[in-house]
N, C-alpha and C positions, 0 to 999 in steps of 0.2 A: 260584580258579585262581592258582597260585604265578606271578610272572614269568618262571620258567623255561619253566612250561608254557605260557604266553602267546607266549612266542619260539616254541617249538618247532611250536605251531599256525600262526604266522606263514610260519614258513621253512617246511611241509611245506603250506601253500595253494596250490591250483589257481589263487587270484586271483596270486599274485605272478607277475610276469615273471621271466625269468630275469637280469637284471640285477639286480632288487631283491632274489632270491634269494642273489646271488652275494654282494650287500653284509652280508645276515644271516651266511650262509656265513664271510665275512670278520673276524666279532665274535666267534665260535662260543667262544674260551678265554676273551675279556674279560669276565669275572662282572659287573664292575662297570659296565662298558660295558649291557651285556645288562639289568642291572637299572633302568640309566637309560633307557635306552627302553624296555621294556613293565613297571613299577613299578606303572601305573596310567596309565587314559585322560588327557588333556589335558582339564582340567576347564573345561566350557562353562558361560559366565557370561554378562552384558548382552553385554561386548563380544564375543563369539564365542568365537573359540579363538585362539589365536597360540602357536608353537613352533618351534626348531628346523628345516627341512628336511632328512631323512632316516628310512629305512625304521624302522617302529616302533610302536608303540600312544600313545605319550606326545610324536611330532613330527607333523610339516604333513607329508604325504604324501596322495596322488590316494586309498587308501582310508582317510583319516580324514575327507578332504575328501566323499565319499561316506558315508561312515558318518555326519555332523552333517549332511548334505543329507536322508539319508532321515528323519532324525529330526524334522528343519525339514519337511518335508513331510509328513508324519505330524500334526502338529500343526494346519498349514493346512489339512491336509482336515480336522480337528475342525470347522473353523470351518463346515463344510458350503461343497456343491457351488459357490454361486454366488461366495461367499469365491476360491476355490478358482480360480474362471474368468480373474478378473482378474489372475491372473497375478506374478511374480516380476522385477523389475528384476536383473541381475548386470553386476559390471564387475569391473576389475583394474588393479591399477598394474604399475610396472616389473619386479619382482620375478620371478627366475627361476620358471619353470612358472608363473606367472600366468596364463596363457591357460589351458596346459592343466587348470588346476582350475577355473577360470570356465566351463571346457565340459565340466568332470565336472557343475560344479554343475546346468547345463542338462539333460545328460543324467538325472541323479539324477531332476530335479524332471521332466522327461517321460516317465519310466518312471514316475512316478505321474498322470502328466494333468495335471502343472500347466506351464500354457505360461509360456515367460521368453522378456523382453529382454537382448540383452546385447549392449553397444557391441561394435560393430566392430573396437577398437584398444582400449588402456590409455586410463584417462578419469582425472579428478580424483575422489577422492572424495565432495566435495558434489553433483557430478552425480547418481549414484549418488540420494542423497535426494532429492534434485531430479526424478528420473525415477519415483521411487516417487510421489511427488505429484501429477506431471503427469500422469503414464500410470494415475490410481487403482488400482495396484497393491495387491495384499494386504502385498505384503512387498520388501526388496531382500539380498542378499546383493553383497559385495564383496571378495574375494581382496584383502589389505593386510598388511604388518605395520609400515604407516606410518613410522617413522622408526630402528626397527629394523637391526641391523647387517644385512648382507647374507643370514647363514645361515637368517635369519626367514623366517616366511610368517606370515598367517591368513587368517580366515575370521571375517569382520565381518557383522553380521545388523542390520537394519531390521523394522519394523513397519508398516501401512500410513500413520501420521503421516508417514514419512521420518527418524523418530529411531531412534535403536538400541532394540535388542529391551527391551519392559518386562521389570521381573523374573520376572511370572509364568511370561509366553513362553519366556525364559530357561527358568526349572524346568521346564518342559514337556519340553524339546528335552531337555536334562539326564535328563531321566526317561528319555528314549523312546532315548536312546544307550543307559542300561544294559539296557536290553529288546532292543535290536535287534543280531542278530550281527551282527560287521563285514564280513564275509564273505558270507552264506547271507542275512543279511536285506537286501538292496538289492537295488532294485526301478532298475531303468538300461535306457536304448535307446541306440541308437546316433547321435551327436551329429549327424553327418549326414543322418540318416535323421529326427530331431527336428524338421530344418530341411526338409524334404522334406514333413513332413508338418503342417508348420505351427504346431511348438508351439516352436519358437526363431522371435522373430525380431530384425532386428541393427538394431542405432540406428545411426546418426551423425551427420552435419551437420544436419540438422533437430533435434537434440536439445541441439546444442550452440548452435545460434541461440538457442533460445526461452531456453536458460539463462545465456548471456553478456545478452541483454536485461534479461534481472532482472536479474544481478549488477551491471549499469550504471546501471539504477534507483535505486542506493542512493547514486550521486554526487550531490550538493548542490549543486555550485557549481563547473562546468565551465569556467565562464567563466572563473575563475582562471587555470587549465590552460592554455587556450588564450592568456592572456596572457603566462605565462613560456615557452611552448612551447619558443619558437625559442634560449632560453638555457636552460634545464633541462635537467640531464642525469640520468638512474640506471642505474644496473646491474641486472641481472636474473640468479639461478641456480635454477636450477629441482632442483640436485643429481641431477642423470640421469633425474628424472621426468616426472612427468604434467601438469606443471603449464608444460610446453617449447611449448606449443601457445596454450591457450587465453588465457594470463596476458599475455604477449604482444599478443596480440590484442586483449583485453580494454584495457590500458594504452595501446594506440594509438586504439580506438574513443572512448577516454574525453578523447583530443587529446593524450597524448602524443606529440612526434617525435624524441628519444633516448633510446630505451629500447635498452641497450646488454645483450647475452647474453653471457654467459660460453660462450665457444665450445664449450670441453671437455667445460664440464657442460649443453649443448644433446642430447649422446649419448644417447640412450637405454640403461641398462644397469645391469642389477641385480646388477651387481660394482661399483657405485661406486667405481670408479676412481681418482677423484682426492680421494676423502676418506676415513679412518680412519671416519667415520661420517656418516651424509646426515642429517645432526638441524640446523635452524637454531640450537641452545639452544648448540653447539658453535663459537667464533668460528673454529678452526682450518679447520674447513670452508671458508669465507669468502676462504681466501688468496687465491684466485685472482680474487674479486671486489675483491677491497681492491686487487692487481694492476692490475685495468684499467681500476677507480675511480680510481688515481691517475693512470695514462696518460691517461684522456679527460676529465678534470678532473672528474669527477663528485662530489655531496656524500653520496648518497643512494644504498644499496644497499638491495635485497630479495631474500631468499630463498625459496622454499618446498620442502618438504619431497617425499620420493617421491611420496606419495598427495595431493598439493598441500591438504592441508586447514589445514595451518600454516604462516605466516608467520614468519622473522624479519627484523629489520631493523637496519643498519649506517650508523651517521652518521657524517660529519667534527664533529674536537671542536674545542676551541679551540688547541690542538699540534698541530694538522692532521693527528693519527692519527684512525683509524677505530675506532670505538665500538660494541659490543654493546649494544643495546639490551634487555632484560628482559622476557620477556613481560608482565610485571608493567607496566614502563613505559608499552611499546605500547601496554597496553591502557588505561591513564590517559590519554596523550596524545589517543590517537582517540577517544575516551568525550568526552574535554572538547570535542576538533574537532568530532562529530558536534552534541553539544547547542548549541555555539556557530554552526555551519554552518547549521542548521536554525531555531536564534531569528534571523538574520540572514534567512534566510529567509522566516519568515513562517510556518513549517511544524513547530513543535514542539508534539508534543499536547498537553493539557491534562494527563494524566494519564500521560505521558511517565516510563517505567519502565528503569532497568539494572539486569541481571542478574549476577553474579558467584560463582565457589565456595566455599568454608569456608574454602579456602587460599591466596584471591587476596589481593591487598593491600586494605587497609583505605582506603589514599588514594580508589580508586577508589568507595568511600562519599562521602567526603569531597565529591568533584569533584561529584557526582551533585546531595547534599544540598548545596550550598553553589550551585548554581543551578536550585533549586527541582524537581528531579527523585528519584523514588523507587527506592531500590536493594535488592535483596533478596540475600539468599544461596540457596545450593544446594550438595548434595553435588558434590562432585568428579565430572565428565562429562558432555557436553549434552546424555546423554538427559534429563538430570535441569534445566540449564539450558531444554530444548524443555518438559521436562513443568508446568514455571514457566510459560513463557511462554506455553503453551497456556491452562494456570488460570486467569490475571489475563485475559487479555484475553478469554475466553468469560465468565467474570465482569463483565466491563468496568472489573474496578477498576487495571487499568494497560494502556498500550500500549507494548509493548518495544521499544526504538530501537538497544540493541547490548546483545550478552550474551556475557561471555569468560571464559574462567581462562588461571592464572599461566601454564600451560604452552605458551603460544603460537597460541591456537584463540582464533578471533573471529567470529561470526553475527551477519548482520546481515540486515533485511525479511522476506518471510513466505513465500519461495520454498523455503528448504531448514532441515531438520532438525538439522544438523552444523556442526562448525566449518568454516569455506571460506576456503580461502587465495586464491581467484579474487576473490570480491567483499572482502575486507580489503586486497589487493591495489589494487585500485580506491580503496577509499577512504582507503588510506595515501600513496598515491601524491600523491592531491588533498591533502591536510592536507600532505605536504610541498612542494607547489608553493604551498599558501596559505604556508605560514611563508618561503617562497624567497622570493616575492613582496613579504613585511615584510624581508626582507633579513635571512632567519635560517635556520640548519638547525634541522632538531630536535632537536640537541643541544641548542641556545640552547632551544628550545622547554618543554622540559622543567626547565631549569632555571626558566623566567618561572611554571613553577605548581609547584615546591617553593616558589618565591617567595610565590605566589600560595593555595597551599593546605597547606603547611607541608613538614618534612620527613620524607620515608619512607626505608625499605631491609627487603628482604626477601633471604631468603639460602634456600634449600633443597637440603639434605645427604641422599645415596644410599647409606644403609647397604646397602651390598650382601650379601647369603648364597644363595649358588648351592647349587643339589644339593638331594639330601634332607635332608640336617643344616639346611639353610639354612631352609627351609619348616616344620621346627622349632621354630628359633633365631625362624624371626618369630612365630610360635605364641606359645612361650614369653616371648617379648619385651611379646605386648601385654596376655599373663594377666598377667604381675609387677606391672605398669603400674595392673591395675585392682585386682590382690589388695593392692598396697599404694601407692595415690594419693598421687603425691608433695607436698607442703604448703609444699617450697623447690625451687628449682630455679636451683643457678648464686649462689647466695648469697641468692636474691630470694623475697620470699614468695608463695607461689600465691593469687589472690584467690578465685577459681573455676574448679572442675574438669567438666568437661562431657567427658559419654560420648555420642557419638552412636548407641552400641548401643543403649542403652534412653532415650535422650533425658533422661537427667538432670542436672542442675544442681546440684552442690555447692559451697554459701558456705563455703571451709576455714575462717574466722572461726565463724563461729555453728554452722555442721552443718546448716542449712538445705537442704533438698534439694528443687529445683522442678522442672519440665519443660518443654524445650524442642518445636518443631515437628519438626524435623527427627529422624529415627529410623533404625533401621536398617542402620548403616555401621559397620564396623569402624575406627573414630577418633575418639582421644582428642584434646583441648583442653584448655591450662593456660593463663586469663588471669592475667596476672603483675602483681604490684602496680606498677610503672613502668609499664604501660601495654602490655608486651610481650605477642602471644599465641604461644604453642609448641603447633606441631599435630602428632601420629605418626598416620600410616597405612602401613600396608602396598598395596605397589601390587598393583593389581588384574593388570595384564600382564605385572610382571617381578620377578623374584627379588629383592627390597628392599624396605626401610623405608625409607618418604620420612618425615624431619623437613623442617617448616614454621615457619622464624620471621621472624614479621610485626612490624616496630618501626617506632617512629616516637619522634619527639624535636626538642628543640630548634635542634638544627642537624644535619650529616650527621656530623660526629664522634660527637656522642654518639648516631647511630644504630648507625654502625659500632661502638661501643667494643659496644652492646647484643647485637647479631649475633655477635659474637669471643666473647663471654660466653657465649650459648645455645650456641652452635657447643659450646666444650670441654666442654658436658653432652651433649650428640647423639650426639657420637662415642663417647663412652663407653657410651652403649648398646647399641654391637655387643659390647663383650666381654664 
């Protein structure tokens, strides 16, 4: 079926409303328009689906949100009846229609008999995992498009661990979309009438106790806290989301008593308002935190994102401006607090394990190995960090103490599956009242372990290609890549070429070719004879090629001079 006739089936459906109607109605001479939304479905992967919001085959609209529900339920009833009983966790963050597709998703899943929970209100995302665990759920779905500009939506899947969907699940659901019309195959009762009959039912403050209890669990050394209490001060933005409630909370039970909100962005509201974009990774986001950090004299900002599973974080430097911190840093910094808070403790495993992805920084090896703790890689994503950390520790050959990537996601204890900006929140907050306490921010902080464990810089470049040309362009981008393995890059010679498609290892010196563990992943790696490593992937959620370049060096000059280097080969592989 052409996209022409994929539109015209749409706009001539008894499912659409007459508003949705009206909107197809309104594209009717835009070819191009028309061919961007029904080109082809919204391709359902680990992480769900995420698009656009507007009427279409290929955006976030209530019947695509139905169309991947019956398909996910289809699937769960594979697993047979008793599977089947325990039921579906669902929630939602800020994001316009969030409710209403969290209560498509209910509906969906009770016109098959399978009963769901679904918070009351907008929740954090690691709850979500957190509920599938608790509540031995088969599965959890979460309406998110996490840090996403405003016009986003998706449709994020769990498995009963509390991690994101495996891949096979994935291919299943995948299968069972192209089998099932959008239209005539969903199987739907009426949401009300779900809740009447006992197969919704709604969470809230009993779900959010047991889960702010864990997240508290993971502080170390309260006593700190409660010693700078009365002179500590941070800022708090939750950027219009989810995170306006329990982070808060969470930072006060832990002995915080100034913990200072960004008023503005206490609003709930999925027009983000006062930012260009709700991403911590964005310092411009932060004005207004940096604003009322300097009026209450504060050192110490934190962010979290709409679906609150990412942290960032903002320090005073030695110019008294305020500092973007790196999810890279972060995660070095709290790596080294947790292992340090914990021998101080008395309480570090034997067998004491971090986790990190292919295109975190390398320091964070470093910090790990340089105080007798074992670090491992993983592909990019924490199903793949949770599917680690499942392995070593039913093995018993590690117990995992914090496992993060660059991109600002931090897990920590054995309560949730995902990254959680509630419990990193918690224990950023203690590491910065420990360093307060020495009479340092974590500016200073960071500095004492470049001192301490050498020096790093990582830089990651967003070749962006939108549209169909663009999906393409990355196509084509990462065949060139393999049909002709570059041997210099940037003047410098490649040592080893590593495909994590097929898990191969090429020595460009000798032709040697070995194999690694890891498989499966569309990204390439060039270790560079200086020591540099250059990673290309394509993002799995957004129309781009991520370049990854991980350096490290003598001092921060000659990290920088490295980074400037790789940088004017990256760029040049968009044209």
């Amino acid at each position: 079926m052409s996209y022409r006739d994929t539109y015209e089936k749409w706009l001539h459906s008894p499912a659409l409303s007459e508003e949705e109607r009206r909107e197809l109605e309104a594209i009717a001479r835009d070819e191009k328009e028309i061919e961007s939304r029904f080109f082809a479905p919204l391709e359902f992967g680990t992480a769900g689906l995420r698009g656009t919001m507007c009427v279409g085959l290929h955006q976030m609209n209530r019947h695509v949100i139905r169309h991947a529900t019956q398909a996910f339920a289809e699937v769960i009833l594979a697993e047979g009846p008793e599977a089947a009983k325990r039921g579906v966790a669902v929630c939602h963050d800020c994001r316009n229609h969030g409710r209403e597709f969290a209560e498509e998703v209910c509906a969906v899943m009770a016109g098959n008999g399978i009963p769901t929970r679904i918070f009351e209100a907008l929740r954090p995302t690691p709850e979500v995992s957190f509920a599938v665990r608790e509540y031995g759920c088969i599965a959890g779905v979460n309406v998110t498009a996490s840090h996403n500009p405003k016009e986003y939506n998706g449709y994020k899947v769990y498995w009963q661990d509390g991690a994101q969907l495996p891949p096979q699940h994935a291919d299943a659901v995948a299968k069972k979309m192209g089998e099932i019309d959008i239209f005539e195959g969903i199987q739907r009762m009426d949401y009300q009438e779900a809740i009447q009959k006992g197969l919704v039912t709604i969470m809230g403050k009993e779900t959010d106790e047991k889960f702010l209890a864990k997240a508290l669990e993971q502080a170390t050394d309260k006593a700190v806290v409660a010693k700078v209490a009365d002179r500590f001060k941070m800022v708090y933005t939750p950027f219009h989301g989810t995170g306006h409630k329990l982070i808060p909370e969470a930072l006060k039970r832990l002995g915080m008593k100034h913990v200072i909100c960004v008023p503005e962005q206490m609003v709930i509201d999925g027009d983000f308002p006062t930012v260009v974009s709700p991403n911590p990774e964005n310092p411009e986001g932060f004005a207004l935190a940096v604003e009322l950090a300097r009026k209450e004299g504060a050192d110490f900002i934190l962010g979290s994102d709409p679906d609150a599973d990412r942290v960032g974080l903002m320090v005073r430097g030695k110019d008294d401006n305020f500092i973007v911190l790196t999810g890279n840093q972060t995660g070095v910094l709290m790596l080294d607090y947790v292992i340090g808070a914990k021998k101080r403790a008395g309480i570090l495993p034997k067998n004491a394990t971090a986790l990190k992805t292919i295109v975190t920084t390398e320091m964070a090896r470093k910090v790990a190995e340089v105080n007798g703790v074992q670090c491992f890689d993983t592909f990019t994503g924490f199903k793949f960090l949770a599917q680690k950390k499942d392995q070593l520790e039913q093995s018993s050959e590690g117990e995992v103490i914090f496992s993060y990537e660059e991109s600002y996601g931090y897990m920590m204890g054995d309560f949730v599956r995902d990254k959680d900006a509630v419990t990193a929140a918690v224990v950023a907050t203690e590491m910065a009242a420990y360093y307060y306490d020495r009479g340092m921010t974590l500016y200073d902080a960071l500095q004492e372990l470049y001192e301490k464990y050498g020096d790093y810089q990582e830089k990651t470049l967003n070749l962006v290609m939108p549209g169909l040309d663009g999906l393409k362009k990355m196509a084509d981008l990462m065949a060139s890549l393999r049909a002709q393995p570059p041997v210099e890059i940037a003047g410098v010679a490649v040592k080893e070429q590593k495909d994590y498609k097929d898990g191969s290892v090429v020595n460009v010196e000798t032709g040697e070719k070995t194999f690694m563990e890891l498989t499966d992943s569309n990204v390439l790696r060039y270790e560079m004879a200086d020591g540099t490593s250059v990673i290309v992937r394509p993002s799995g959620t957004e129309p781009k090629v991520k370049v990854y370049i991980l350096a490290n060096g003598e001092s921060k000059a000659a990290c920088a001079e490295k980074a400037a280097k790789y940088t004017l080969w990256a760029e040049g592989l968009k044209d």
